[in-house]
C-alpha positions as CSV (number, residue, x, y, z in Angstrom):
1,X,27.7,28.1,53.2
2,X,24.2,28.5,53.9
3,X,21.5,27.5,51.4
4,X,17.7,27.7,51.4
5,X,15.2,25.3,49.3
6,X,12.1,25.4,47.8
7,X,10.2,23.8,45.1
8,X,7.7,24.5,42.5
9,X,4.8,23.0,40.9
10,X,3.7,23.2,37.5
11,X,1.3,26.3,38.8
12,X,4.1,27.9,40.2
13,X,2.8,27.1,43.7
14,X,5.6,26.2,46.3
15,X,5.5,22.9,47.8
16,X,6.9,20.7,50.5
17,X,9.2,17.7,49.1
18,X,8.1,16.2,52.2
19,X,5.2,13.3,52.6
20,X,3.1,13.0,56.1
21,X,2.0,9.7,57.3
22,X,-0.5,9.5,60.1
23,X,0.3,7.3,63.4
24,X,-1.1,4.2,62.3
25,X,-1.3,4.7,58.8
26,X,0.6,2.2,56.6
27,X,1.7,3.2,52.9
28,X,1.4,-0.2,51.0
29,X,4.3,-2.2,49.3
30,X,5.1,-1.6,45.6
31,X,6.4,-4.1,43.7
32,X,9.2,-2.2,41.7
33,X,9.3,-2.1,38.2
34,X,12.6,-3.3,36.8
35,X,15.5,-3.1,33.9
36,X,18.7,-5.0,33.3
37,X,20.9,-3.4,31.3
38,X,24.1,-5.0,29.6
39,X,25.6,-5.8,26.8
40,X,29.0,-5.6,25.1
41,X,31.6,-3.1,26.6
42,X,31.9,0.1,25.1
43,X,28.5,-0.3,23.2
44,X,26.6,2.4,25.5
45,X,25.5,1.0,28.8
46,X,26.7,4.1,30.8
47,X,24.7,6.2,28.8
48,X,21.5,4.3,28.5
49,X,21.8,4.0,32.0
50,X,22.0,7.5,32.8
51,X,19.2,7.9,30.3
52,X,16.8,5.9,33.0
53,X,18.4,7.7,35.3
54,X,17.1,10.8,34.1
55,X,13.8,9.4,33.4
56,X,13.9,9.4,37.2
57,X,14.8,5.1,37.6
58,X,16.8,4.2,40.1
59,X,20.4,3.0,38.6
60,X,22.7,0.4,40.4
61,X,25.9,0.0,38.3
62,X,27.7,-3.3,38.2
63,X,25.0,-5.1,40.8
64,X,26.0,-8.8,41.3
65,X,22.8,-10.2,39.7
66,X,22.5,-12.9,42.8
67,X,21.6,-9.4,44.7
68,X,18.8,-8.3,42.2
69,X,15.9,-10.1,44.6
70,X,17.0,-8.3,47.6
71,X,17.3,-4.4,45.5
72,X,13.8,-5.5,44.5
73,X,12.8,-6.2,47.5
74,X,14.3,-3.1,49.2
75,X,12.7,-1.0,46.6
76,X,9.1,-2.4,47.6
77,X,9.7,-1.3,51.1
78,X,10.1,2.1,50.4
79,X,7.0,3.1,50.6
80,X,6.6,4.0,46.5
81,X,9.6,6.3,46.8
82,X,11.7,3.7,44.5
83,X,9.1,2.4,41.7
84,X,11.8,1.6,39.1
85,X,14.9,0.3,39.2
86,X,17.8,-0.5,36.5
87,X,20.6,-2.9,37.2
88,X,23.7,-2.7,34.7
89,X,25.2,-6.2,34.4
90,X,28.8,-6.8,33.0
91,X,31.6,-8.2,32.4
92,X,32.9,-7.0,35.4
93,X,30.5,-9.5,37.4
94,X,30.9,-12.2,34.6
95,X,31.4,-14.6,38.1
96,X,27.9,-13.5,38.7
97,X,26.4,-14.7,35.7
98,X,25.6,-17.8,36.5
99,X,23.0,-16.5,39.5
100,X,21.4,-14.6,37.3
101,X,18.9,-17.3,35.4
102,X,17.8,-18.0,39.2
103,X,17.3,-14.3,40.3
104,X,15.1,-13.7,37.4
105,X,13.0,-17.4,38.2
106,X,12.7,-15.9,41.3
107,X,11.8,-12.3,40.6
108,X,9.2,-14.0,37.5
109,X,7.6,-16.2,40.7
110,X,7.1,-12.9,42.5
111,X,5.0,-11.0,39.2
112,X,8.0,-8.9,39.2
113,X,7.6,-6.6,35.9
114,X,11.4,-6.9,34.4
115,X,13.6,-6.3,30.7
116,X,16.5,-6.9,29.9
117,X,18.1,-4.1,27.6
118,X,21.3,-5.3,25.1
119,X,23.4,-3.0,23.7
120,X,24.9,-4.5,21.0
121,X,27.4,-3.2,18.5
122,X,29.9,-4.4,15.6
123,X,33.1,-5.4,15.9
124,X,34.8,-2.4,14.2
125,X,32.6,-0.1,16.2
126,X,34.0,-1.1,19.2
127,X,37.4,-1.2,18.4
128,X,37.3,2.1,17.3
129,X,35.8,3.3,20.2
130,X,38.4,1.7,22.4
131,X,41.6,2.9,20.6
132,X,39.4,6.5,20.6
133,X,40.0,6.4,24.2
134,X,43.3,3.9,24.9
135,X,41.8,1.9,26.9
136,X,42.5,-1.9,26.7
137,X,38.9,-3.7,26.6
138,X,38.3,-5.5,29.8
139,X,39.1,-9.2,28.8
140,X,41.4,-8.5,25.7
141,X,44.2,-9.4,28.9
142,X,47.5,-9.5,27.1
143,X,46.0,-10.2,23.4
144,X,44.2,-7.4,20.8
145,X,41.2,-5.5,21.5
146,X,39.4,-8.0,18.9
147,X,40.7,-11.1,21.4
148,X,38.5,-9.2,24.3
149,X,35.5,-8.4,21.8
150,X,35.4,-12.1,20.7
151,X,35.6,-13.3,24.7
152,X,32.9,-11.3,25.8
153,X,30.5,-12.0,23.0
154,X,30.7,-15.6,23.9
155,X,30.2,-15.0,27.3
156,X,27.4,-12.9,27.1
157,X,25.8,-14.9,24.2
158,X,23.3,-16.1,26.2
159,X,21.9,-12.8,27.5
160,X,21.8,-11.3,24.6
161,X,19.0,-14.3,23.2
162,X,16.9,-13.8,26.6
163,X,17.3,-9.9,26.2
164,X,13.6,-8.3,25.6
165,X,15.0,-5.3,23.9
166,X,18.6,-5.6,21.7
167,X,20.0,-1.9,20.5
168,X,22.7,-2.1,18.2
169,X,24.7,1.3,19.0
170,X,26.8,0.7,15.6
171,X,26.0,3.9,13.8
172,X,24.3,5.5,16.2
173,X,25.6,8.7,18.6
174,X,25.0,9.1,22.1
175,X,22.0,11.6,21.3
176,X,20.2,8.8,19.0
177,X,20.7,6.2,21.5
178,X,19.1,8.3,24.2
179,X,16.5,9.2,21.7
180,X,16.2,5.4,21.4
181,X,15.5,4.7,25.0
182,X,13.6,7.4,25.3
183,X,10.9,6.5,23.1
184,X,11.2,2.4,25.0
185,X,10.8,4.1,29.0
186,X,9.3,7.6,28.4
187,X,6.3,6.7,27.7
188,X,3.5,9.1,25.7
189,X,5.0,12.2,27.7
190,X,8.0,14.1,26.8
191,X,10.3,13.8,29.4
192,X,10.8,16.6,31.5
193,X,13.5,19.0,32.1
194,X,14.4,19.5,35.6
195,X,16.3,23.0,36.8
196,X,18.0,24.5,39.9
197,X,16.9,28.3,40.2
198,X,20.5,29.3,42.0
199,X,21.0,33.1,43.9
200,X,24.2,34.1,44.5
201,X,25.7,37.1,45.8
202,X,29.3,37.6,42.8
203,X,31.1,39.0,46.0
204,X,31.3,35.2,47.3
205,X,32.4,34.0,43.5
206,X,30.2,32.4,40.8
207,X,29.0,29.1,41.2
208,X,30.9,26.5,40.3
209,X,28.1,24.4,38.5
210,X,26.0,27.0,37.0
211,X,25.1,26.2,32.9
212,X,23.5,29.7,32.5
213,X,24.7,32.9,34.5
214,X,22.5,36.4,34.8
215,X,23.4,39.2,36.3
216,X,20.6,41.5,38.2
217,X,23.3,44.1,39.2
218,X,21.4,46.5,37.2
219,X,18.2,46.8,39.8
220,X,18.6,49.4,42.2
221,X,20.3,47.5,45.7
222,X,17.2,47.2,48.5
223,X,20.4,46.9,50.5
224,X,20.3,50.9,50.8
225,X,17.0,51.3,51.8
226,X,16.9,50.9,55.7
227,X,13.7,49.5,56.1
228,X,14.3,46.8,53.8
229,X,17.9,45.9,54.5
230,X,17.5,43.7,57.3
231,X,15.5,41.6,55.0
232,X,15.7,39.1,52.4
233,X,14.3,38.7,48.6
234,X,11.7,36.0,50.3
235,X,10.0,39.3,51.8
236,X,7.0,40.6,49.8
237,X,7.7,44.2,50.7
238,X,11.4,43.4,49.2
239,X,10.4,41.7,46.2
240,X,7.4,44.3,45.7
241,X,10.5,47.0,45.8
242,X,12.6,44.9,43.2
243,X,9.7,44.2,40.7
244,X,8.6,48.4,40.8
245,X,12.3,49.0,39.3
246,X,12.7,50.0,35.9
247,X,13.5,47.1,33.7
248,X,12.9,44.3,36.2
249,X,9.8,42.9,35.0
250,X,10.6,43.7,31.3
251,X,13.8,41.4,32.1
252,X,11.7,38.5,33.9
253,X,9.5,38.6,31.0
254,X,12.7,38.1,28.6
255,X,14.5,35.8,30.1
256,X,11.6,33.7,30.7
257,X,11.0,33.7,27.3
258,X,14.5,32.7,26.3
259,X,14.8,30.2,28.8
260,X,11.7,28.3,27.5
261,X,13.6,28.5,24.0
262,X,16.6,26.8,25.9
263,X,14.4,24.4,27.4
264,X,13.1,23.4,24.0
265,X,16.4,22.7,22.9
266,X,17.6,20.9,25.3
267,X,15.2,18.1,25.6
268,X,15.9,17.5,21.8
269,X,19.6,16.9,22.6
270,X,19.1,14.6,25.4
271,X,19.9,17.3,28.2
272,X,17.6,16.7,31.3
273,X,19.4,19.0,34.4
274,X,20.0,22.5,34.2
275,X,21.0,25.0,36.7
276,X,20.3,28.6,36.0
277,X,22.7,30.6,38.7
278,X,21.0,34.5,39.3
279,X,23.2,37.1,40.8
280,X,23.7,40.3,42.8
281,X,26.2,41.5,45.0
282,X,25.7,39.9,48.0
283,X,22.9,37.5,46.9
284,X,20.5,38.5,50.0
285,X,17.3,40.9,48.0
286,X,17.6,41.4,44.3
287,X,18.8,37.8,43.1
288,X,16.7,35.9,45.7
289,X,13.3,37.5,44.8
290,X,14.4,37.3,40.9
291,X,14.5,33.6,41.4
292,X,11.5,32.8,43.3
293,X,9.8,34.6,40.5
294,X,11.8,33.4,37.9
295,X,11.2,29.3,39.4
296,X,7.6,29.7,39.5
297,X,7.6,31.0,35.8
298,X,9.5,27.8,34.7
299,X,7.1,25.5,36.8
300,X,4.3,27.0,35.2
301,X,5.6,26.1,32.0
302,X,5.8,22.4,33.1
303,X,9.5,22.4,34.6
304,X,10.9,20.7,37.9
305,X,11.8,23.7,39.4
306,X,14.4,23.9,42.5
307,X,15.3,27.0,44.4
308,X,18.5,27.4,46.0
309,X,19.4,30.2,48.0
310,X,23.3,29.8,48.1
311,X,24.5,32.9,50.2
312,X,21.1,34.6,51.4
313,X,22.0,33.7,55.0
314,X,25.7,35.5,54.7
315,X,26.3,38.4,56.6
């Protein structure tokens, strides 16, 4: 399979991904920001994790904390590409705990900004929530599910009283508890939705991860016009041809329109990726220029727009 990339802007301009440093240019070290995430079992870490994630952190599961300097450390050589980093600590590394007091010392000697995040959540919660899914809780061993619970509240006890930020998921669903951390790590701007702009040709099968599937089988085929054919939708005079079609600016305009409606809903429910797949027949001309155009209307609207070409370079 053959796939092309480009990017977007916010203006619709493409850009490089790419970053240029001159011969004897040095990028200076960034001290990363950082989270540690933990808390009891089944009260939400995954998804307040993926929720930084989102927010564009970089999430190490299950990190013994003894290894916390070094990520840190690691993160400030990488030349601003990694600026904020969360570490989920559990009872999975409950061997670990003991390092962890000395890691933060030392990260707090270095200025390192740092927070630790607890989810936190009653005991009938979380038995409900484990019977939801039969699974045994992690230290329950061969006692009850309350056993566990009780085990792991006395071993993360202390945590939870040095934990800068304590979110008791009780009550709450996943959407409020992203709603929760976003409104601690967004900051003042919404954050954004990010999309992949897919073309596909249907003759190779639809793509497997699309969310939202369009069909521009209804443009006449630039495939039967010999000048064009040997070309792809990245070619003005091809694009120029599918835009003077009837319908195919009128259906840019639409979808667009719809798309931004989309967008609107999904950042209320919590939904940060989406990838809009665009088809024709072979995915070469009609689908290819339909989502160069149709990226650079969504970056203009302020979304992180990628462009995949999944079958423009089939025969």
């Amino acid at each position: 399979m053959t796939e092309h990339e480009t990017t977007h802007d916010r203006d619709g301009a493409q850009v490089s991904t790419g970053t240029t440093v001159e011969p004897g240019e040095t990028a200076e070290a960034a001290i990363p920001e950082l989270v540690i995430i933990s808390g009891m079992s089944g009260a939400g870490r995954s998804t307040a994790a993926k929720c930084l994630e989102d927010l564009g952190w970089f999430v190490v599961d299950n990190l013994p904390p003894a290894l916390i300097p070094t990520m840190v450390e690691l993160g400030a050589r990488s030349q601003g590409n990694v600026a904020r980093i969360a570490v989920v600590v559990d009872v999975r590394g409950r061997q670990f705990f003991d390092a962890l007091r000395e890691s933060l010392a030392d990260l707090d000697s270095k200025g390192v900004t740092r927070r630790i995040v607890f989810l936190e959540s009653s005991d009938d919660a979380l038995v409900r929530r484990f019977e939801s899914v039969r699974r045994p809780h992690p230290l329950q061993g061969d006692g009850r599910i309350t056993d566990g619970i009780a085990a792991e509240r006395d071993l993360l006890r202390e945590l939870r009283g040095d934990a800068d930020l304590v979110i008791d998921t009780s009550s709450l669903n996943v959407h409020e508890l992203r709603a929760k951390m976003d409104a601690q790590f967004a900051g003042d701007e919404e954050p954004e939705l990010r999309a992949t702009v897919m073309s596909f040709g249907y003759k190779y099968g639809l793509p497997v991860d699309a969310d939202l599937v369009v069909d521009c089988r209804f443009i006449p085929n630039p495939h039967w016009v010999p000048e064009l054919r040997p070309f792809t939708g990245l070619n003005e005079e091809v694009s120029g041809y599918v835009f003077s079609q009837p319908g195919a600016k009128e259906f840019l305009d639409r979808y667009t329109e719809l798309l931004q409606l989309i967008a609107t809903g999904y950042r209320r429910e919590g939904k940060r990726y989406v990838t809009i797949a665009v088809g024709c027949t072979g995915g070469k001309h009609r689908s290819v220029a339909m989502s160069e155009k149709l990226a650079a209307r969504l970056a203009s609207e302020g979304v992180e727009t990628v462009v995949v070409h999944r079958d423009m370079g089939r025969e």
